[in-house]
C-alpha positions in Angstrom: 0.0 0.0 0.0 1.6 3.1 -0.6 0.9 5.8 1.2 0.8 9.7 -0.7 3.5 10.9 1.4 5.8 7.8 -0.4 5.9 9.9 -3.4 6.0 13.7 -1.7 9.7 15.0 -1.8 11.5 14.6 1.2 15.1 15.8 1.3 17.9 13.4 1.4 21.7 13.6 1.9 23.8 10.7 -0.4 27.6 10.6 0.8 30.0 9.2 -1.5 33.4 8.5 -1.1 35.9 11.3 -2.2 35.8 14.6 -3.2 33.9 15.0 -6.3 34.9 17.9 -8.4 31.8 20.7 -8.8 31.5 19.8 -12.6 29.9 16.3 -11.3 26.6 18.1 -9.8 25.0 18.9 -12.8 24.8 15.1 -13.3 22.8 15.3 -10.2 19.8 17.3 -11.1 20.5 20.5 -9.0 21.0 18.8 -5.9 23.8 20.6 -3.6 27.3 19.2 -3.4 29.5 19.6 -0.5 32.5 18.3 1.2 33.4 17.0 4.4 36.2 17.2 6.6 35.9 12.9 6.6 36.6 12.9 3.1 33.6 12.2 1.3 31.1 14.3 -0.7 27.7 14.8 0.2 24.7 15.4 -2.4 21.4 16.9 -0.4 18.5 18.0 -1.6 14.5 17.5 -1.3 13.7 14.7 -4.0 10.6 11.8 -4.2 10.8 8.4 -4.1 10.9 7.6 -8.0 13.7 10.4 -8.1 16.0 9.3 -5.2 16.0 5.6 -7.0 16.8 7.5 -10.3 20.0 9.2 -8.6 21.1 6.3 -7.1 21.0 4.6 -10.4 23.2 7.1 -11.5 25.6 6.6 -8.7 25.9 3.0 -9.6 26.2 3.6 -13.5 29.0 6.4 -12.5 30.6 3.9 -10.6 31.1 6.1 -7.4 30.8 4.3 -4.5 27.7 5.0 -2.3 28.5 5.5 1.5 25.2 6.1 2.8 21.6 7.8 1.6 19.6 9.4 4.7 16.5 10.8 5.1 17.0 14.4 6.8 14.1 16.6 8.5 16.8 20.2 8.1 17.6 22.1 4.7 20.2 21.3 2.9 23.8 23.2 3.5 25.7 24.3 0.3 29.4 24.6 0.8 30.5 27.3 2.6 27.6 27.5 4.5 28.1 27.5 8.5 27.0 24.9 10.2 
């Protein structure tokens, strides 16, 4: 059974290993890039359910390996924002 909120964008924060130069975000349909101190890069942004699977497709067909996707209740941080 699926629910209406299943499919209402929720934002999301996929970290991937590395850096990933700033070029590589616009293969990630506007989401925000930034990078951590731990060495990874983090994508963010408020997406549905059909779109999340999408990007994570894309992750896999990129080859990047995927560290963790989580569901987050805050707004996204760009780089160079303060935490």
């Amino acid at each position: 059974m699926h629910r209406s909120s299943d499919f209402a964008p929720t934002i999301y924060e996929i970290r991937l290993t590395g850096h990933l130069d700033a070029r590589w975000v616009a293969r990630f349909d506007g989401l925000a890039m930034r990078h951590e101190a731990d060495g990874t890069t983090v994508l963010s942004g408020a997406v549905d359910q059909g779109a999340l699977h999408g990007l994570l497709q894309r992750v896999g067909d990129l080859g990047l390996p995927l560290v963790s996707v989580t569901r987050t209740e805050h707004t996204p941080r760009h780089e160079g924002d303060q935490p």
